[in-house]
C-alpha positions as CSV (number, residue, x, y, z in Angstrom):
1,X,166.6,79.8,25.8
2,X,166.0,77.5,23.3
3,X,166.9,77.2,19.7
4,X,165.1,79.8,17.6
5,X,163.4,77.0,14.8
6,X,161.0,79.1,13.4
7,X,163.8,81.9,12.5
8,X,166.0,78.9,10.9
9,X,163.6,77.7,8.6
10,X,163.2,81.0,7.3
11,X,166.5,82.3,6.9
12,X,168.2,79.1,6.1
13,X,166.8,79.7,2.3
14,X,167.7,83.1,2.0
15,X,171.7,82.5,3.1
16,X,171.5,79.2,0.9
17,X,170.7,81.9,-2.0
18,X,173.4,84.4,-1.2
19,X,176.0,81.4,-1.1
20,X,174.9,79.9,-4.5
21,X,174.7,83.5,-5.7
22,X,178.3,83.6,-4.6
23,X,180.0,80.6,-6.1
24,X,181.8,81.7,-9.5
25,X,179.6,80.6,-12.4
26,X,182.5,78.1,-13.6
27,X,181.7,76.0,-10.9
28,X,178.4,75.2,-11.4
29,X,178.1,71.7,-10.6
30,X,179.3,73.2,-6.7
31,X,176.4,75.3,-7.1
32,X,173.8,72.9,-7.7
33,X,175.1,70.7,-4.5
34,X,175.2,73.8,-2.4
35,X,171.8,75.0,-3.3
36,X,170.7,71.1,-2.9
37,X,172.6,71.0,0.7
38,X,170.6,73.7,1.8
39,X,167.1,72.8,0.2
40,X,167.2,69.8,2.3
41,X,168.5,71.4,5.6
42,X,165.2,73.7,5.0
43,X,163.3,70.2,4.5
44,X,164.6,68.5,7.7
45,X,163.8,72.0,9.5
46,X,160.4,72.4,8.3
47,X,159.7,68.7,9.0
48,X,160.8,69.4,12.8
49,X,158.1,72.2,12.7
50,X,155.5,70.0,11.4
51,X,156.4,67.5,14.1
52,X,156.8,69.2,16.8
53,X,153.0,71.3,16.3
54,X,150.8,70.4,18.5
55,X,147.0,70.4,16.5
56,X,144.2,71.7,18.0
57,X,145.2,74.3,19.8
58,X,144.0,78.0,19.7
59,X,146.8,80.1,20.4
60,X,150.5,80.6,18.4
61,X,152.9,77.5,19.0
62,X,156.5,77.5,18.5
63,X,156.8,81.0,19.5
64,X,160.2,83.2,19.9
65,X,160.1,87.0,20.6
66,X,162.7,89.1,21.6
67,X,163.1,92.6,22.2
68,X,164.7,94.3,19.2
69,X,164.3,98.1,19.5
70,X,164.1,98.4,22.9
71,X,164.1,102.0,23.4
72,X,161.5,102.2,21.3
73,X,160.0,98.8,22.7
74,X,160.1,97.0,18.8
75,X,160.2,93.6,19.6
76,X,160.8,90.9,17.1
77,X,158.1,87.9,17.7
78,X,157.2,84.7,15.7
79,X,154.8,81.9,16.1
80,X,152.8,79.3,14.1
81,X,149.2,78.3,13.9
82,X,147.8,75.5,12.3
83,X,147.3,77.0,8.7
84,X,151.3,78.5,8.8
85,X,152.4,74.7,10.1
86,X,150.8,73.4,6.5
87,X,152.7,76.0,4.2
């Protein structure tokens, strides 16, 4: 199993939000450096995405899926094509 990239570069901004959301407004300059910590970890994640696409292929790269629901057989899948790879 490898290490779920695609997942990381998505959810790393959103948990970088609740933590600067939760640092007490008189310690704002902690703020700015935690919201700056995390902006570039989402940087040096995206860039490992960019990197590691291969172009000019025709099916999803960089794919994870796992089952989620499985009684109901929801299964939580992600990929990237060469359009996603650019934004």
């Amino acid at each position: 199993m490898s290490f779920p990239l695609l997942t990381a570069t998505a959810a790393l901004p959103a948990i970088g939000a609740i933590a600067t959301a939760a640092v007490p407004a008189a310690r704002r300059t902690a703020a700015k450096w935690l919201a700056l910590l995390f902006s570039l970890g989402t940087l040096v994640l995206a860039a490992v995405v960019f990197l590691r696409f291969e172009p000019g292929g025709d099916r999803y790269q960089l794919t994870e899926s796992r089952a989620w629901i499985a009684d109901f057989g929801v299964r939580y899948e992600l990929g990237v094509d060469g359009i996603g790879v650019a934004l």
